[in-house]
C-alpha positions as CSV (number, residue, x, y, z in Angstrom):
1,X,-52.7,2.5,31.9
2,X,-50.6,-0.1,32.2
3,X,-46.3,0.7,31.8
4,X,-45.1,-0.9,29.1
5,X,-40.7,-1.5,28.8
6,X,-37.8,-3.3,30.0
7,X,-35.8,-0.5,31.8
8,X,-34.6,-1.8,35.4
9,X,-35.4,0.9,38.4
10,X,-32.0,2.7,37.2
11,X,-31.7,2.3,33.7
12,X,-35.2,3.4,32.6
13,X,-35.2,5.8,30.0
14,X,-36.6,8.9,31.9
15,X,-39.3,9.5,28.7
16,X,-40.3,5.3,28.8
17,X,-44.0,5.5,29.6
18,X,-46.9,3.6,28.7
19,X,-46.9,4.0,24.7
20,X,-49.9,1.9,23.9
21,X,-52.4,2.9,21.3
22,X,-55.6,2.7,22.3
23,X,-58.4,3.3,20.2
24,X,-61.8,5.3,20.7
25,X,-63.6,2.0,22.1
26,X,-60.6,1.9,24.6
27,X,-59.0,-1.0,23.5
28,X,-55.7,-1.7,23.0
29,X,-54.7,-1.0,19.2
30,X,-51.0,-1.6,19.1
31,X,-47.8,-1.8,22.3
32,X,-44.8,0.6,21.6
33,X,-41.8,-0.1,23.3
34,X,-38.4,1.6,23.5
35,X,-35.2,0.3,24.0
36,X,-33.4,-0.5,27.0
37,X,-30.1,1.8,26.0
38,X,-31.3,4.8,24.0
39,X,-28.7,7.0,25.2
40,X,-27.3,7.9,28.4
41,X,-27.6,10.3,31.0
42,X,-25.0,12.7,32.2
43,X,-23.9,10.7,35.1
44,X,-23.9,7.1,33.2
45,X,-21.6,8.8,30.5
46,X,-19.3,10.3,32.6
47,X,-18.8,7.7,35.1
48,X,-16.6,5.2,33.1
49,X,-13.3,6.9,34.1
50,X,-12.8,8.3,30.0
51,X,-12.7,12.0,30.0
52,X,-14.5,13.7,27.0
53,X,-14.0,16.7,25.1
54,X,-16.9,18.8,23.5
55,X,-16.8,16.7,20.0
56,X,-16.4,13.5,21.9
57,X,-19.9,14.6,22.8
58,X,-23.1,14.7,21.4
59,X,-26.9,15.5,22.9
60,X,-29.9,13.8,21.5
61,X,-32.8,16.1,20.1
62,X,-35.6,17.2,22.4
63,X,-39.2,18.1,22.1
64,X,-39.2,21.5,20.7
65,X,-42.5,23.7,21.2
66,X,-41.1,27.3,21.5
67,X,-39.1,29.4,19.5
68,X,-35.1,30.1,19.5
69,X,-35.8,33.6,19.9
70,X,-37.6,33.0,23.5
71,X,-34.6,30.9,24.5
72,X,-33.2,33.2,27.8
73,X,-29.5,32.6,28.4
74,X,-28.9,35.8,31.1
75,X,-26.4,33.9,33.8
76,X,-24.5,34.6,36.2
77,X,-21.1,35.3,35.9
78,X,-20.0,35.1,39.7
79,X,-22.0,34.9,42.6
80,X,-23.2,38.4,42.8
81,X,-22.8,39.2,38.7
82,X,-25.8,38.5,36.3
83,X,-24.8,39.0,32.7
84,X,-27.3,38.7,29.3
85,X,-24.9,36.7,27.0
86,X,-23.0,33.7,28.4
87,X,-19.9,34.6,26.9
88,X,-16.4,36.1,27.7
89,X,-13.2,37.4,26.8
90,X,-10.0,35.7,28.1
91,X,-7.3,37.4,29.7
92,X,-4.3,36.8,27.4
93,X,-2.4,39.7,26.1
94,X,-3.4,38.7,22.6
95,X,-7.2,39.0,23.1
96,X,-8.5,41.4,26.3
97,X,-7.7,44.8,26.9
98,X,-10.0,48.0,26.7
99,X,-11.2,47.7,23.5
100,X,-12.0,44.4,24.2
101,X,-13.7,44.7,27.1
102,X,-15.9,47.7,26.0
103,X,-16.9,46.0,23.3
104,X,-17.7,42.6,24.9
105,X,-19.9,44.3,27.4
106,X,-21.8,46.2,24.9
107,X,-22.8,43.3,23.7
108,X,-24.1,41.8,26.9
109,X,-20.8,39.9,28.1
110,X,-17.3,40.5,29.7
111,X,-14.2,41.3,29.0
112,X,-10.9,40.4,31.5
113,X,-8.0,42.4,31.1
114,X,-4.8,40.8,31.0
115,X,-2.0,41.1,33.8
116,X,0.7,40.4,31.3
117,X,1.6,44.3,31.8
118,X,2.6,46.9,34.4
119,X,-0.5,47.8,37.2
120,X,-0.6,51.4,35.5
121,X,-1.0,49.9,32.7
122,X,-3.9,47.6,33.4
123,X,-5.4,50.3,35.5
124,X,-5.5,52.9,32.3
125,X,-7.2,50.1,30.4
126,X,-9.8,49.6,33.3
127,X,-10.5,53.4,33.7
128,X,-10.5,53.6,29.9
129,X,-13.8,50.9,29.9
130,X,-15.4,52.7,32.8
131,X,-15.1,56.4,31.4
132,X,-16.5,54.5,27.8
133,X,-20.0,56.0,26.6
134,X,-22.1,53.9,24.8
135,X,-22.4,55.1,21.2
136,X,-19.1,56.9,21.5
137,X,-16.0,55.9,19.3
138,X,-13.8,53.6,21.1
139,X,-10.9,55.4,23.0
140,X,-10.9,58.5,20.9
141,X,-7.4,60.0,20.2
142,X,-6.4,62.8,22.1
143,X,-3.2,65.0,21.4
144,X,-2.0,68.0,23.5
145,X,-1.5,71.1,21.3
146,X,2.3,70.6,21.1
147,X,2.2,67.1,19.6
148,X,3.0,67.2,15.7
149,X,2.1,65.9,12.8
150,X,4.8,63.6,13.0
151,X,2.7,61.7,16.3
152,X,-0.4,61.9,14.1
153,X,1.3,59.8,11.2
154,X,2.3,57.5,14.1
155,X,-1.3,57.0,14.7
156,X,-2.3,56.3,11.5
157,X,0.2,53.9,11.1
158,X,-1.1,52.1,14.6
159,X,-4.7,52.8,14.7
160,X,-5.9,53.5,11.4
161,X,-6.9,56.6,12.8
162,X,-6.8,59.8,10.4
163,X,-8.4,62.8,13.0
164,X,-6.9,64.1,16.3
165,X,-8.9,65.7,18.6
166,X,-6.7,68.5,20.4
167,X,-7.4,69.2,24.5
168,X,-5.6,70.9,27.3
169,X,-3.2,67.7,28.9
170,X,-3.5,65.7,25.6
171,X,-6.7,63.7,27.6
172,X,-10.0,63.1,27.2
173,X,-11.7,65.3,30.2
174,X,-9.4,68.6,28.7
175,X,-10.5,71.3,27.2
176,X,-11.2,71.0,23.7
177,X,-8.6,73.2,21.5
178,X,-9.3,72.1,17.9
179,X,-9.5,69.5,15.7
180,X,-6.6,68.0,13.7
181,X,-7.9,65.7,10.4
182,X,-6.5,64.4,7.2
183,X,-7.6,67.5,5.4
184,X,-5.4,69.9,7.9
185,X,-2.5,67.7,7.5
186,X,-1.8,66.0,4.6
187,X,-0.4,68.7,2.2
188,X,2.0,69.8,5.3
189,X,5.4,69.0,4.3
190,X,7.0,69.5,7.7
191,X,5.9,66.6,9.6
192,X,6.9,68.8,12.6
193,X,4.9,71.2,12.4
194,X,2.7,71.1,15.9
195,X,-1.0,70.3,15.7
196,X,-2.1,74.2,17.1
197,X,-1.0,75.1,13.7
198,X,-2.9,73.4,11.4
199,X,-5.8,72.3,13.6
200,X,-9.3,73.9,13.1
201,X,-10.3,75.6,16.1
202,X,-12.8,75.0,18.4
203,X,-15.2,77.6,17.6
204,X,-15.4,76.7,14.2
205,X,-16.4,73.1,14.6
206,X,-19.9,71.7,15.1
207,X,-20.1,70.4,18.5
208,X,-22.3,68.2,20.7
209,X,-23.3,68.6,24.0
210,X,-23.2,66.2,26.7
211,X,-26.3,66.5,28.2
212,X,-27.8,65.6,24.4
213,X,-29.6,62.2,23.7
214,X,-27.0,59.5,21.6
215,X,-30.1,59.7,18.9
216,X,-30.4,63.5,18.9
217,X,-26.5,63.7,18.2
218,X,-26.5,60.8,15.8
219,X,-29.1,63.1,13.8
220,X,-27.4,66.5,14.1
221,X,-24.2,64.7,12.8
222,X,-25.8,63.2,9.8
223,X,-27.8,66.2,9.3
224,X,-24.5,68.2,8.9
225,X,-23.2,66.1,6.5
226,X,-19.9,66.7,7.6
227,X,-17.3,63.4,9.6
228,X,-16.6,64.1,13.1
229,X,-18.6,65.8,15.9
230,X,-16.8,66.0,19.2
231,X,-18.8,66.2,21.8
232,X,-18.4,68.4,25.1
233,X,-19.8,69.2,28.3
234,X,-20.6,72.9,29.6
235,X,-16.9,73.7,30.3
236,X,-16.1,73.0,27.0
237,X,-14.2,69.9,28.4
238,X,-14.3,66.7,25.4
239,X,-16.6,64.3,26.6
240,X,-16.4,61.8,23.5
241,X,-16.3,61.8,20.1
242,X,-18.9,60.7,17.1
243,X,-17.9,59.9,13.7
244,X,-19.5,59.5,10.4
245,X,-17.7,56.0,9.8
246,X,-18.3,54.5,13.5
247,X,-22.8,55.2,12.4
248,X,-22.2,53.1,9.0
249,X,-20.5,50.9,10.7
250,X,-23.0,50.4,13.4
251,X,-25.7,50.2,10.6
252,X,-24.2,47.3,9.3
253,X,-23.6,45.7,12.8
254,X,-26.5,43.5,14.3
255,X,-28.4,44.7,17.3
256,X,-26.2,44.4,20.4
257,X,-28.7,44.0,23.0
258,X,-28.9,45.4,26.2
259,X,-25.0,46.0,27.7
260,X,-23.7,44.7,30.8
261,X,-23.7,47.6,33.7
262,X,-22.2,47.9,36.7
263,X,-23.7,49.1,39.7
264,X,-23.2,52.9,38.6
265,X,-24.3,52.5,34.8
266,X,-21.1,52.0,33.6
267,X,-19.9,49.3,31.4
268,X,-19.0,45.9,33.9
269,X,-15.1,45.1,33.2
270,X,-13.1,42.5,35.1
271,X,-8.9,41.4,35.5
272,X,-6.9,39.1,36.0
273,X,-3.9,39.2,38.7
274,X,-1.4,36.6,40.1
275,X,-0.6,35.6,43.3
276,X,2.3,36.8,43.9
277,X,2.8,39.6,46.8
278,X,2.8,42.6,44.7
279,X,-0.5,41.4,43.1
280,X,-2.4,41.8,46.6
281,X,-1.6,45.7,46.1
282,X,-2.2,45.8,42.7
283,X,-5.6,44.1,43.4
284,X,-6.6,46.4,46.1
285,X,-5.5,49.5,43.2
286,X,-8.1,47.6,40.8
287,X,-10.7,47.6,43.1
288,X,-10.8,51.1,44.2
289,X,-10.8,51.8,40.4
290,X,-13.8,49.9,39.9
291,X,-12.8,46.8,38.7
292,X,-15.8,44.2,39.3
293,X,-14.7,41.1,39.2
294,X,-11.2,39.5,39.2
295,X,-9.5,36.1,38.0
296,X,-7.1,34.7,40.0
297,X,-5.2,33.4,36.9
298,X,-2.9,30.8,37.1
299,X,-2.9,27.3,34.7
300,X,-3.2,25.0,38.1
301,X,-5.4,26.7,40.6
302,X,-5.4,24.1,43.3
303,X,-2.1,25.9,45.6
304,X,-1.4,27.2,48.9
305,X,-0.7,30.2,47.1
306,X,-4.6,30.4,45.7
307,X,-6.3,29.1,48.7
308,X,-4.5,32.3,50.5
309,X,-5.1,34.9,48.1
310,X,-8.6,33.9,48.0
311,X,-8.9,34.0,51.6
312,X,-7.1,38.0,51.5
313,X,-9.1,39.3,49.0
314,X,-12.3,38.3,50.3
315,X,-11.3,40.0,53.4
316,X,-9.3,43.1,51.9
317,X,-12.0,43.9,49.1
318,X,-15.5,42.3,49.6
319,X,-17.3,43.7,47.1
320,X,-15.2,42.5,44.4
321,X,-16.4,38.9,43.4
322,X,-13.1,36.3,42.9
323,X,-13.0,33.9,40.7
324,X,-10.4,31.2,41.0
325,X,-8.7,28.5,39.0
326,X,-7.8,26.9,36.6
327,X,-9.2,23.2,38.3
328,X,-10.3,20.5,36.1
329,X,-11.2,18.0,39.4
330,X,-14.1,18.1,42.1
331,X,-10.4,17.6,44.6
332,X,-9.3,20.7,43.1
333,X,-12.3,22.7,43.0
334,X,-13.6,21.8,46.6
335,X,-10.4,23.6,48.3
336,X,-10.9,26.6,46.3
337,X,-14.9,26.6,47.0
338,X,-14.5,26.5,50.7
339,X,-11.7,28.8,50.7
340,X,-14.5,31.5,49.3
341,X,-14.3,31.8,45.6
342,X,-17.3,33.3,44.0
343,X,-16.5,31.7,40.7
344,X,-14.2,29.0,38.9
345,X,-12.7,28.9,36.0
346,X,-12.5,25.0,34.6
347,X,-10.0,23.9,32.0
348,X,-6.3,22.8,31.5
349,X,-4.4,22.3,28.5
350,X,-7.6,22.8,26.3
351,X,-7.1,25.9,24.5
352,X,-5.9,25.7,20.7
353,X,-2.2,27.2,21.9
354,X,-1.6,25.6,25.2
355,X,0.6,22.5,25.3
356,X,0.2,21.5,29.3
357,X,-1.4,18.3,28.4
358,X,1.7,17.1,26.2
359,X,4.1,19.0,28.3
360,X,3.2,18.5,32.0
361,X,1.0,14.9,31.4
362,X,-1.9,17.1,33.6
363,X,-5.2,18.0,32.7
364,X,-8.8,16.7,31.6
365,X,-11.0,16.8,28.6
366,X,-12.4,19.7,28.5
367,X,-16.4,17.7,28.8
368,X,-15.7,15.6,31.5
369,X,-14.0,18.4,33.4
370,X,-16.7,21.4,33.2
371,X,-19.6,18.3,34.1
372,X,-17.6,17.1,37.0
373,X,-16.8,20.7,38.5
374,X,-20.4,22.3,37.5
375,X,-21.6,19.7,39.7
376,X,-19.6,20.2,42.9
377,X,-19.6,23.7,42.6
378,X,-23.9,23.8,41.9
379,X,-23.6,22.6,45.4
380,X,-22.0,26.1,46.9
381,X,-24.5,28.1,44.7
382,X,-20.9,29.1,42.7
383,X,-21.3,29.5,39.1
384,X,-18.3,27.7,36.5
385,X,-16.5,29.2,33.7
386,X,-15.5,27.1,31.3
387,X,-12.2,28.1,29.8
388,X,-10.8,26.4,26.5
389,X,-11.0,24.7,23.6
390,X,-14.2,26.9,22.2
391,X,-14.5,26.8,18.6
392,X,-17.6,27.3,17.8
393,X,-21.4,27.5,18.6
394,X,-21.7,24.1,19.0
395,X,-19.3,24.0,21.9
396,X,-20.6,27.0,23.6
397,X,-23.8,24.6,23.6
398,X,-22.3,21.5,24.6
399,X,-20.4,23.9,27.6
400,X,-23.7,25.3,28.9
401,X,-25.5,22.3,28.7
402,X,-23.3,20.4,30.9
403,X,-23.1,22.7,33.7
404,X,-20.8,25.4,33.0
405,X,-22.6,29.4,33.4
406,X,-20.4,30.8,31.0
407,X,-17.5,29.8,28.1
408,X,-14.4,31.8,28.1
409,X,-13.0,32.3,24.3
410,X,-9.1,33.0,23.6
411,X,-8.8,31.7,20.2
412,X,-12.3,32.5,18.9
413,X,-12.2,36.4,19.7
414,X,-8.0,36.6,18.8
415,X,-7.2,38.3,15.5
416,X,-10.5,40.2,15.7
417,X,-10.7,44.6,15.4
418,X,-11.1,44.7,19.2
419,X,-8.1,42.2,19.7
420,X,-4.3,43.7,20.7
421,X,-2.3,44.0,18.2
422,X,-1.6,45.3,14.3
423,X,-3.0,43.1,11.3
424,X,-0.1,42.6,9.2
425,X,0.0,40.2,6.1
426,X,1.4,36.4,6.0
427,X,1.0,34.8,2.5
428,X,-1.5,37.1,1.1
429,X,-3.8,36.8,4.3
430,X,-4.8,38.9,6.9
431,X,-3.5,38.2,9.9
432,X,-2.7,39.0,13.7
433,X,-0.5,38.0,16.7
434,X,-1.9,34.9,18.9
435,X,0.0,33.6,21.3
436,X,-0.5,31.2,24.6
437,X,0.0,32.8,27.5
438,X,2.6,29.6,28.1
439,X,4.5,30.4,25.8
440,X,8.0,31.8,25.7
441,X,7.0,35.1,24.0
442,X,4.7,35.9,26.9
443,X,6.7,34.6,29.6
444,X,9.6,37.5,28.2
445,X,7.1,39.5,29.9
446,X,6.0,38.0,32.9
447,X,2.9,35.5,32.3
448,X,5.3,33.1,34.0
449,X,4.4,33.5,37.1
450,X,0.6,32.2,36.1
451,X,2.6,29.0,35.6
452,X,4.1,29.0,39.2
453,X,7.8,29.7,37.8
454,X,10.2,31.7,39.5
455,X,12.1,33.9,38.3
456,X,15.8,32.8,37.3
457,X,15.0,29.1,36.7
458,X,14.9,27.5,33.6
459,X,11.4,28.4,31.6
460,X,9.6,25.3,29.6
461,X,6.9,26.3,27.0
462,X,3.2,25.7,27.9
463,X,2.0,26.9,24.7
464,X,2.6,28.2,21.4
465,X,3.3,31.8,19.1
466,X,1.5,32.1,15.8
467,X,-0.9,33.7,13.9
468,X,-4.8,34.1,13.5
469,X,-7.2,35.6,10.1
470,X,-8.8,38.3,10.6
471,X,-12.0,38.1,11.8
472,X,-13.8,41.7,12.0
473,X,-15.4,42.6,15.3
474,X,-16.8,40.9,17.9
475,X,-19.8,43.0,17.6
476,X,-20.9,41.5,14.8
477,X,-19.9,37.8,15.7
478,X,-20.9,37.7,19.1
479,X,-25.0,38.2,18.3
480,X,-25.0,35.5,15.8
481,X,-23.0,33.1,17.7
482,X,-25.7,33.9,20.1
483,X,-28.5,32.9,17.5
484,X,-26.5,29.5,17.4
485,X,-26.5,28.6,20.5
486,X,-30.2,29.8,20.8
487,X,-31.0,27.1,18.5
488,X,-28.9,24.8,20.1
489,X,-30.7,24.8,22.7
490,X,-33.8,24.8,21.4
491,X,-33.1,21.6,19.4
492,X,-33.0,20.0,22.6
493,X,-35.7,21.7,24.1
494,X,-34.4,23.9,26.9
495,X,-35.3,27.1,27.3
496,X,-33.0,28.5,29.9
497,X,-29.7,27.7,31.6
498,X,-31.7,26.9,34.3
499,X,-34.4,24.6,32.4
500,X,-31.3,23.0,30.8
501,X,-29.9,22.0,34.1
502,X,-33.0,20.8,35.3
503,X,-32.8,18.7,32.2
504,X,-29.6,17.4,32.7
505,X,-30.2,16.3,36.3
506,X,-33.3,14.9,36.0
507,X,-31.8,12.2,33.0
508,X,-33.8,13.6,29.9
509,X,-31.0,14.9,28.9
510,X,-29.7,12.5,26.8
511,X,-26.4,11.8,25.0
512,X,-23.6,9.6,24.0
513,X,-19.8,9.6,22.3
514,X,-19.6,9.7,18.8
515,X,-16.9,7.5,16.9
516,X,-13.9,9.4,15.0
517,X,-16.3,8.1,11.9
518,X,-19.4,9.6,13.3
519,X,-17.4,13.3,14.2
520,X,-16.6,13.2,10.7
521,X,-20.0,12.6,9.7
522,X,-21.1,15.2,11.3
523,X,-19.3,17.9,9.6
524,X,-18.8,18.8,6.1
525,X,-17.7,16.0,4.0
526,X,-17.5,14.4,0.5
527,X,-17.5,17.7,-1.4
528,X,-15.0,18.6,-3.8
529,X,-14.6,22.1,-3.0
530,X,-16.9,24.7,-0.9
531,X,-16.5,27.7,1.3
532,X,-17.9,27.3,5.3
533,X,-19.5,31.0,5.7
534,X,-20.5,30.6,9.0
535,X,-22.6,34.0,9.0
């Protein structure tokens, strides 16, 4: 049939084809043609030197003949890590440590542990996610027999947590003693009285035994009716703990998914170091721990000091994949590529509490930055994390879409259960700690050196302090964010990562800017009143 359209050798629009009508005698019943400019490719709309955030953006529909539920976004994480759920936890001392990063792998993602603390500190929070059983309450609280009531008011006070389980060396791993709850305690008067003297012993509790399916100790704890059932192996040694609350609570949760393992069926966790001498040590300490991944973290990646570190650790620990950054550029990016790094993170001065844009005059829009850097890097075979200014589904989309493997979330995951911190209340609301890692609170304790300063020199602010609503647990928002960006991508008819990028390079991916009229348009507008309930 003959091609019908006006589109030169390089502007044609990649779905322009030969739109006449014909009817059954085979002649010609009426000539469709579209228009020249019907949206753009990637590479005509980021080749006019304006860089783009995610809501400068938007993506034109596609042909949709599959369902969101068949959309697959696995990915990889690093060169050698494959993850089910394109989504992680940054490494800000306001967002990732153990809690964090157990619950971000159960539901199929990552966590990365902050630096902003001493190495035996971020080591405990690394063994703490690999010693983590799956069905298991979170870090259960272990007290030595000595330890009093006082201690256990303490917790209650910091972790909401009502029941102590007593052990030989106050650890998980000791022999189970007893078990301390509200009922033993709360008509002591002498807050300092020890726990041996009011716990109930260990042969008089119902126990679970390691060796026991998660389903067949759900049931025996229900079926007892009673709130707690430790759980221990044949030495009598704890093991974990199961609680009434934590099964209601997972009732009401969505289904995680599949969790991301390691190597050795234990929950993947990564970290973030500097790149500083002491942090070649403490990355070796990491490694041998079992870390799986590390981020080089620093808010300008492209330095001597990188390019080095990269080049040690590849040598000092191979099977630990690095991923390097923050770049923005293809300049940037290349040096740290060809230095070795199995990942890069992309963004600079995106994020809702970093200032380096207004404060340094350095960075890109977020948009422009993950496209250009997706596409040098696609060149290695080195997956990009794009780091920043994530607010919602539609920017996880938007991120994927245009090259990046996985979004990193600061903001979005801060003031949630699993986040650092105590929930206190500000005006009536909810709230908890969020601060940039630029900031001056952080650099009090060391995130300074991720912004190349040395120590004694003046300290100028890359970020903010404030405050974030609570927003319950990750393991209930990651799986429908998830949904979202399923449909996402279905609305523009890719079914995979991979089918997406074969989209995108092929031009049927199409797009364009939207006007500060049209951004406006497209979100809630002209109503008096209402309340966004997002799920």
């Amino acid at each position: 049939p003959e091609v019908m359209g006006h589109f030169s050798h390089t502007q044609r629009h990649p779905l322009a084809q030969d739109m006449s009508k014909r009817a059954s005698n085979g002649t010609v019943k009426m000539d469709i043609t579209l228009d020249e400019v019907d949206g753009f490719s990637a590479t005509q709309l980021f080749g006019h030197g304006v860089c783009y955030t995610y809501d400068d953006v938007i993506f034109h529909p596609g042909h949709i003949n599959f369902s969101a539920d068949v959309v697959d976004l696995s990915t990889k994480l690093s060169r050698n890590i494959t993850i089910r759920t394109p989504i992680v936890s940054s490494p800000m001392d306001t967002v990732t440590e153990a809690d964090m990063a157990i619950a971000m792998a159960t539901v199929g993602g990552a966590g990365f542990l902050h630096y902003n603390m001493s190495q035996d500190e971020q080591l405990a929070n690394l063994l703490a996610v690999k010693a983590h059983r799956l069905g298991y309450v979170t870090r259960p609280e272990v007290m030595g027999p000595g330890a009093t009531l006082a201690a256990v008011d303490e917790l209650k006070t910091r972790r909401g947590f009502t029941s102590v389980c007593v052990c030989e060396g106050g650890v998980v791993g000791g022999k189970l003693l007893g078990l301390v709850t509200s009922r033993d305690s709360e008509l002591v008067s002498n807050r300092g009285t020890s726990l041996s003297e009011v716990m109930t012993p260990a042969s008089d509790l119902l126990l679970g035994e390691a060796a026991e399916s998660m389903e067949a100790l759900e049931d025996k704890l229900l079926s007892s009716k009673k709130g707690k059932l430790p759980v221990v192996n044949g030495a009598g040694e704890l093991v974990g703990l199961l609680t009434r609350g934590a099964l209601k609570d997972k009732k009401l949760l969505p289904p995680p998914g599949a969790p991301s393992l390691d190597k050795q069926g234990r929950l993947l966790c990564g970290a973030a170091i500097g790149t500083r001498d002491a942090d070649r040590e403490r990355a070796k300490a990491l490694a041998a721990a079992g870390v799986d991944a590390l981020i080089l973290d620093s808010s300008q990646g492209d330095s001597t000091y990188q390019v080095e570190m990269v080049q040690f650790l590849k040598k000092a620990i191979p099977g630990v994949d690095i991923i390097a950054g923050n770049v923005v550029t293809q300049v940037q990016a290349r040096r740290l590529l060809e230095a070795g790094a199995d990942g890069l993170r992309v963004g600079m001065g995106s994020g809702s509490i970093c200032t380096t844009q207004e404060v340094c005059a350095v960075g890109r829009g977020q948009a422009t930055a993950v496209y250009k850097c997706a596409n040098l890097a696609a060149q290695y075979g080195v997956p990009i994390m794009a780091d920043g200014g994530i607010q919602n589904s539609g920017h996880v989309v938007k991120a994927l879409t245009l090259g990046a493997s996985t979004v990193m979330c600061g903001s979005m995951f801060a003031g949630t259960t699993e986040a650092p911190g105590e929930y206190f209340y500000m005006d009536g609301v909810r709230v908890k700690k969020y601060r940039g890692m630029g900031s001056l609170d952080a650099m009090k304790k060391g995130s300074d050196t991720r912004y190349l300063s040395e120590s004694g020199h003046l300290k100028v602010a890359q970020g903010v302090s404030g405050t974030v609503k609570d927003k319950g647990s990750v393991c209930k928002m990651v799986p429908y964010l998830l949904h979202g960006v399923k449909q996402g991508f279905q609305d523009m008819g890719a079914q995979s990562l991979a089918h997406a990028t074969e989209l995108r390079n092929a031009g049927s991916m199409r797009m364009e800017t939207r006007t500060g009229a049209a951004q406006a348009e497209g979100g809630v507008h002209d109503m008096h009143s209402y309340q966004k309930v997002l799920w």
